[in-house]
C-alpha positions as CSV (number, residue, x, y, z in Angstrom):
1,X,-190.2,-105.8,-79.0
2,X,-190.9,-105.8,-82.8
3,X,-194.2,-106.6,-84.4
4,X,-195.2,-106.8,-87.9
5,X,-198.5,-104.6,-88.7
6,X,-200.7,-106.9,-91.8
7,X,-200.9,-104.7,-94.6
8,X,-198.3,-102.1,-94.1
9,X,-195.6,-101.5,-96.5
10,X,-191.9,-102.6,-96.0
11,X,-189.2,-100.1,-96.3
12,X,-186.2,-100.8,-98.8
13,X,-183.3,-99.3,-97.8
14,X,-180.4,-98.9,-100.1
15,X,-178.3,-98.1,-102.7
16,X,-180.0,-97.6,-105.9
17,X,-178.1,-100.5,-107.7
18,X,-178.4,-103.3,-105.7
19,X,-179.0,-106.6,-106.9
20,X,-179.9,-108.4,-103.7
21,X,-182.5,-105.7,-102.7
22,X,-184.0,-106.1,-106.4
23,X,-185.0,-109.7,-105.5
24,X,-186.0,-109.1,-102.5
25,X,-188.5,-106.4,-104.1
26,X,-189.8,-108.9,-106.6
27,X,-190.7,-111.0,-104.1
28,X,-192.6,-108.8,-101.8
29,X,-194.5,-107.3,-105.2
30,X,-195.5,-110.8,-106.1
31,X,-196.9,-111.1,-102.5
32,X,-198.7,-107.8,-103.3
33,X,-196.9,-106.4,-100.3
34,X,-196.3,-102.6,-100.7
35,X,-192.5,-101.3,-100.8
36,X,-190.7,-98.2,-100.3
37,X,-187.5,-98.4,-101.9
38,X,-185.2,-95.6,-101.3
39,X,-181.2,-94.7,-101.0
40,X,-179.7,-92.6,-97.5
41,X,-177.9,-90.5,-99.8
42,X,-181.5,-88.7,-101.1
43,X,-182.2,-87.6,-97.9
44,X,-182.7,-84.4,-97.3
45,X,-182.4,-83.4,-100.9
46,X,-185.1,-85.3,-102.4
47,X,-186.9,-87.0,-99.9
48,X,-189.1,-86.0,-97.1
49,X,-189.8,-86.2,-93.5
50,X,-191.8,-84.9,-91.1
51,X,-193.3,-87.4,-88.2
52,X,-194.3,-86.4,-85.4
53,X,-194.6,-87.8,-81.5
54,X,-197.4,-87.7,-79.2
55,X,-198.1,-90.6,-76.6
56,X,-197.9,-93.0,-79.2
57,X,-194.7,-93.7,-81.3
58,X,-193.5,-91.6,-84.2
59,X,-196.1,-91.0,-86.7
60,X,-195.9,-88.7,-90.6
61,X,-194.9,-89.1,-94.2
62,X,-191.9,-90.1,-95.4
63,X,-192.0,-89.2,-99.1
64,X,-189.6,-89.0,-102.6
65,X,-191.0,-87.6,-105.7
66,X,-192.8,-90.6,-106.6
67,X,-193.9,-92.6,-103.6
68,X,-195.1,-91.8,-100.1
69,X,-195.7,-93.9,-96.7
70,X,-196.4,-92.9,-93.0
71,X,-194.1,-94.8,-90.9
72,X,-196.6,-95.8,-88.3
73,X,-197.9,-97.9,-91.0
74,X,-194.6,-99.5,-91.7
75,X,-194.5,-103.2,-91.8
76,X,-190.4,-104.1,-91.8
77,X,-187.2,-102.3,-93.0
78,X,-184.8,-104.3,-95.2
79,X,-181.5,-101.9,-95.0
80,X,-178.6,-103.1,-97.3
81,X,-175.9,-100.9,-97.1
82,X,-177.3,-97.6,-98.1
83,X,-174.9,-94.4,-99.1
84,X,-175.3,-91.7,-96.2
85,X,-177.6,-88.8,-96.2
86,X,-176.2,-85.8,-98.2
87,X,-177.4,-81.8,-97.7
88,X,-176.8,-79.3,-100.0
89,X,-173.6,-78.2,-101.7
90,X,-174.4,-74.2,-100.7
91,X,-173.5,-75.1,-96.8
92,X,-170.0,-74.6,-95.4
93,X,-168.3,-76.8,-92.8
94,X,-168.7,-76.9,-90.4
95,X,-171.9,-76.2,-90.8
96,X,-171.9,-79.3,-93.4
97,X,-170.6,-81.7,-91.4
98,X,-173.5,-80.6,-88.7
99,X,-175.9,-80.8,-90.8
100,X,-175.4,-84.7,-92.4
101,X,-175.3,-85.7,-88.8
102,X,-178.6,-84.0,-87.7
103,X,-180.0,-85.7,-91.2
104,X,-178.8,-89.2,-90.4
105,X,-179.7,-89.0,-86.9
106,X,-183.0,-87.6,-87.5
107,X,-184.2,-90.4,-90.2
108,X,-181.9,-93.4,-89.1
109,X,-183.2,-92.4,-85.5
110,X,-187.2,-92.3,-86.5
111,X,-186.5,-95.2,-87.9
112,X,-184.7,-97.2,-84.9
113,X,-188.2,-96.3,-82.8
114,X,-190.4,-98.1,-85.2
115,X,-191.5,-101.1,-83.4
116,X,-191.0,-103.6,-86.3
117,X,-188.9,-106.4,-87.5
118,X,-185.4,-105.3,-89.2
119,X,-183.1,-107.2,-91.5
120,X,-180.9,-105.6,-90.6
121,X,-181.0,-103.3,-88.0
122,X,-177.4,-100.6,-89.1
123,X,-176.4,-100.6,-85.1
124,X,-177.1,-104.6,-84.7
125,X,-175.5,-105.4,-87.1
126,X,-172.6,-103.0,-87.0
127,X,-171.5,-104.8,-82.9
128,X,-171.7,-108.1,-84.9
129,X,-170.0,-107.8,-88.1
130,X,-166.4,-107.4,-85.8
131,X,-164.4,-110.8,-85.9
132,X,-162.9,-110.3,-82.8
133,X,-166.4,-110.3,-81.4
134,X,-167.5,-113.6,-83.4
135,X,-165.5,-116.1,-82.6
136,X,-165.9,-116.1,-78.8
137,X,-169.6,-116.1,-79.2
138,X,-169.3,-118.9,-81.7
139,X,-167.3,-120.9,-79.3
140,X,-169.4,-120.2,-76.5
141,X,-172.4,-122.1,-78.6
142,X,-170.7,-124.9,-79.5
143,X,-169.3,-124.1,-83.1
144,X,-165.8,-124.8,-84.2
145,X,-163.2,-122.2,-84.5
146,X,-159.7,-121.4,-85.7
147,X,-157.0,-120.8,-83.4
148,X,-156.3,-117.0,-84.0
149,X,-154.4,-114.3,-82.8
150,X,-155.0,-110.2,-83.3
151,X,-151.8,-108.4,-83.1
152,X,-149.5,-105.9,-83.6
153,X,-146.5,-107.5,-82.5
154,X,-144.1,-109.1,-85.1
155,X,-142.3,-110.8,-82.0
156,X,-145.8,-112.3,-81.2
157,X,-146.8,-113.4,-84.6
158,X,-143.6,-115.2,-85.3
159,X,-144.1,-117.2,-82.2
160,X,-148.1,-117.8,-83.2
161,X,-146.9,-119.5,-86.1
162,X,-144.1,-121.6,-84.2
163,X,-146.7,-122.5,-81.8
164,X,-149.6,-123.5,-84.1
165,X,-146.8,-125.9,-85.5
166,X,-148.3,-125.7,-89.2
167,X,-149.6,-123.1,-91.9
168,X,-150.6,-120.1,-90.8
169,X,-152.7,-117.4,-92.6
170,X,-153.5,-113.7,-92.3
171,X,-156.5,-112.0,-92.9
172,X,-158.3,-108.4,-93.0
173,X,-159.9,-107.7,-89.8
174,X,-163.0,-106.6,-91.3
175,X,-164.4,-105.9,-95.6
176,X,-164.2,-103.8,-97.5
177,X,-161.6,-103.0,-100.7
178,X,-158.6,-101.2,-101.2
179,X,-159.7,-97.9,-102.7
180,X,-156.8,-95.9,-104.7
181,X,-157.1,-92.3,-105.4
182,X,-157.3,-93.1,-109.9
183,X,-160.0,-94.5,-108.8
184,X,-159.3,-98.8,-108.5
185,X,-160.8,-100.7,-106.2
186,X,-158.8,-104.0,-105.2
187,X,-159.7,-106.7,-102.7
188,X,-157.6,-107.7,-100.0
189,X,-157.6,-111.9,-99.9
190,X,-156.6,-113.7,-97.1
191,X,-152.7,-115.3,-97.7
192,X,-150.7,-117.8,-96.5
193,X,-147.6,-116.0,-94.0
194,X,-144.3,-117.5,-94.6
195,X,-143.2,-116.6,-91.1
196,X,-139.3,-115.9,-92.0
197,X,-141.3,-112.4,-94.0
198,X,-142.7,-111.7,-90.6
199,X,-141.3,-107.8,-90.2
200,X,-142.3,-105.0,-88.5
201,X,-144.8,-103.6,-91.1
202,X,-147.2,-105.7,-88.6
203,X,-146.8,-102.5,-86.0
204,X,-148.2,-100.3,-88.6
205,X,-152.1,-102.5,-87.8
206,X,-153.6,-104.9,-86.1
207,X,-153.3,-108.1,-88.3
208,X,-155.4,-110.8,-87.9
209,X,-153.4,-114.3,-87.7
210,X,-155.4,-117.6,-87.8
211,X,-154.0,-121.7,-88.0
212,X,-154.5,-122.9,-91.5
213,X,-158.1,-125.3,-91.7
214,X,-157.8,-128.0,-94.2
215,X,-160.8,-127.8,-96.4
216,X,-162.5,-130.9,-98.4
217,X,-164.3,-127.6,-99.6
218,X,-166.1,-124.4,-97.9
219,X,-169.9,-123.8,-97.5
220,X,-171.6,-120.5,-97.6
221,X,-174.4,-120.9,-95.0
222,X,-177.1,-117.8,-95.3
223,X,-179.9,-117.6,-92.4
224,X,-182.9,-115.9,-93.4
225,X,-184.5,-115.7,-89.4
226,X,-184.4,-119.4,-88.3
227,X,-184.4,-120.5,-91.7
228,X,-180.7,-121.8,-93.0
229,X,-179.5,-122.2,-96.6
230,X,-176.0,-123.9,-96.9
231,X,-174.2,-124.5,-100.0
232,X,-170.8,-126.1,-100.7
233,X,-167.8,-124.0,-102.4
234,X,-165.4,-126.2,-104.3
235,X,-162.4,-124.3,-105.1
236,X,-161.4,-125.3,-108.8
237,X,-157.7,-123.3,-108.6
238,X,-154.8,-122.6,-105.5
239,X,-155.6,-119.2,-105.4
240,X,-159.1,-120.1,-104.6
241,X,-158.2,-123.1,-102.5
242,X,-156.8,-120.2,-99.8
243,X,-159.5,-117.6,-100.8
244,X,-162.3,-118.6,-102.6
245,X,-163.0,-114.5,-103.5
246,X,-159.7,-114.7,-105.1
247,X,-161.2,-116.7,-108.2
248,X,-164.8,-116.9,-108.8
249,X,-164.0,-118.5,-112.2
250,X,-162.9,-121.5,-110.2
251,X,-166.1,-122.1,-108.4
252,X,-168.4,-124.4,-108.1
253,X,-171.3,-124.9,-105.9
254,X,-173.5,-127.7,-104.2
255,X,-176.3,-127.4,-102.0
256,X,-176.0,-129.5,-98.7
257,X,-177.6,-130.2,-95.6
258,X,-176.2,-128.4,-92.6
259,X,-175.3,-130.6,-89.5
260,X,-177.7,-130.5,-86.4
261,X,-175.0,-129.2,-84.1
262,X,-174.4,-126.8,-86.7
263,X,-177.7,-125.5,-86.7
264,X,-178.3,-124.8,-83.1
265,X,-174.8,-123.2,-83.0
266,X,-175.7,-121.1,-86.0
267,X,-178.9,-119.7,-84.5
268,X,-177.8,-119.9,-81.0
269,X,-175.0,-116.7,-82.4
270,X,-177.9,-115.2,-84.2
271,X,-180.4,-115.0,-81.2
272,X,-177.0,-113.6,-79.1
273,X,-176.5,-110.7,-81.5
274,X,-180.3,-110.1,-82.2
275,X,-180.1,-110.6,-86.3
276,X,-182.4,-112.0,-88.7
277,X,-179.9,-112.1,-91.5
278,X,-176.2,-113.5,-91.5
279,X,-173.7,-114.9,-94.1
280,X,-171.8,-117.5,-92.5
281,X,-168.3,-119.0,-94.1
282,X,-167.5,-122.6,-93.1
283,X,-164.6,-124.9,-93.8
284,X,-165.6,-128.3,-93.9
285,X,-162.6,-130.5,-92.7
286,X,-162.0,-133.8,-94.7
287,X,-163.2,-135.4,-91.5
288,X,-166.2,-133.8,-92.4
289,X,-166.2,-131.0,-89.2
290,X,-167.5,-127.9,-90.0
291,X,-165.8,-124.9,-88.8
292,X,-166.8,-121.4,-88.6
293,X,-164.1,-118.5,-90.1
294,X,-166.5,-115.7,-89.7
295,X,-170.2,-114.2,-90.4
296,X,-171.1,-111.1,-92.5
297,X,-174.4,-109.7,-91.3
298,X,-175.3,-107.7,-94.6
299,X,-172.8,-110.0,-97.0
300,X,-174.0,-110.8,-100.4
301,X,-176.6,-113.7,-101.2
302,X,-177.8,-113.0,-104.5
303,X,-174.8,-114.9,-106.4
304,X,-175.3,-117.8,-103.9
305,X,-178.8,-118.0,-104.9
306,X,-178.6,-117.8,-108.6
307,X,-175.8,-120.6,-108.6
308,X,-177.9,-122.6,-106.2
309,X,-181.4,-122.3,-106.7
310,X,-181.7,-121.5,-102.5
311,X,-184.9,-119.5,-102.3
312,X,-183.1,-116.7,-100.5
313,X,-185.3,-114.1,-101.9
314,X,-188.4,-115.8,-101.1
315,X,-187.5,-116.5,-97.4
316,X,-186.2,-112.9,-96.9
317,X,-189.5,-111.6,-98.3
318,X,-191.6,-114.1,-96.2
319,X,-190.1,-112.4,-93.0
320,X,-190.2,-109.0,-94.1
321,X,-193.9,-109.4,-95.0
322,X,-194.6,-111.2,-91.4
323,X,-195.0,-114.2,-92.9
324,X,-192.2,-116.6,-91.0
325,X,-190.5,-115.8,-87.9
């Protein structure tokens, strides 16, 4: 069970350029809640730890050059994608390799053990940031879904798009960006398959196939606990129409309402994978039903919010600091 301890700091943990977390920071200041902000990737090399366990849970300093807390003060942990911890460039594998993992086990573990609220917790939110794992769940409470099919099989994707009888598209199975060795980082967008280019390239991965949702538009829906912030996407371009990513010049937003059925399926999935943060992408039909494509339980908020006005931020804080559930 977590708790939140009244007057104990929060711990920010991240990568030193972080926009999101920034906000999030301002916000707890301006409720004069203490923060540690601090990256993985320092640990061991300039930060600290040494806790110790008794009868009660872990308890000791976890300190930078600058700032210090004692974890059996702590409050909450924000985590936001951090780098991993990094030793020192005079050890040899394997004795490297060893080493990072005793570092990340010994500071991610301490952390797991504290008995506080998490946004997000790394092993939580790893189990519910797979796709294949979503949509059942989202089913299961009463959201809308695409038809969709995982494969490897060209056979079996040719006859997904016979049998969905319409457009089809295909999608990355999980984020993330195309990383080339000069140094470019690309996106991969989602694309409508012509199934006559269906080949066997689809053996070299699994490939995510899923029936094509007309869209009036799309809504980014962002739930801060049981708190939900929904905001239309209207895609101003065809490249956007398919992926809205693909064009954020194209863009623009609304803020709506989000349906009650909506709602309960929306938290219903949170509650079942134990989050307090998720980025949700809807289509909304022209009929006006909403369906679900996927959730990103650390995905990006701080654009949404500065198009939008949604107090993301402030919520976010509010829960860190105990002060919503």
């Amino acid at each position: 069970m977590t708790q939140h301890l009244s007057g104990g700091p929060v711990l920010v943990v991240t990568k030193e350029l972080d926009p999101a977390a920034d906000l999030v920071v301002d916000e707890l200041s301006a409720r004069h809640v203490s923060v540690m902000r601090f990256d993985m990737g320092d640990f061991p090399l300039s930060i600290s730890l040494s806790v110790e366990h008794a009868a009660a849970p872990w308890a000791g300093v976890l300190a930078d050059e600058l700032r210090s807390v004692r974890l059996e003060e702590v409050r909450a942990v924000y985590y936001r994608r951090p780098r991993l911890p990094a030793v020192s460039e005079e050890l040899q594998e394997p004795h490297r390799a060893w080493a990072k993992e005793q570092a990340l086990a010994g500071l991610l573990g301490t952390l797991y053990a504290l008995p506080v609220a998490w946004a997000n917790r790394p092993d939580v939110d790893g189990i519910a940031s797979h796709k294949p794992g979503q949509l059942p769940v989202a089913a299961a409470h009463g959201l809308r879904t695409p038809r969709s099919l995982i494969t490897t099989d060209p056979a079996a994707a040719r006859k997904f798009c016979q049998d969905v009888g319409g457009r089809v598209i295909c999608k990355p199975l999980m984020g993330g960006p195309l990383e080339y060795p000069d140094g470019r980082r690309t996106g991969v967008p989602t694309h409508l398959v012509d199934p006559d280019t269906i080949d066997d390239s689809v053996t070299l991965t699994a490939h995510l196939f899923q029936e094509w949702i007309p869209k009036a538009h799309e809504v980014r829906l962002t739930a801060v606990g049981t708190d939900l912030f929904a905001a239309e996407i209207h895609a101003g371009s065809d490249a956007a129409r398919v992926d809205w990513r693909s064009d954020y010049a194209a863009l623009s937003y609304d803020i709506c309402d989000v349906p009650d059925d909506v709602r309960a399926g929306v938290l219903g999935w949170m509650e079942h994978f134990r989050l307090n943060f998720g980025a949700f992408d809807f289509a909304v039909t022209p009929a006006g039903d909403w369906v679900m494509f996927e959730c990103n339980p650390s995905g990006e908020w701080s654009w949404i919010q500065n198009k939008t006005g949604l107090p993301i931020a402030a919520h976010i804080a509010d829960l860190l600091a105990g002060e919503r559930p």
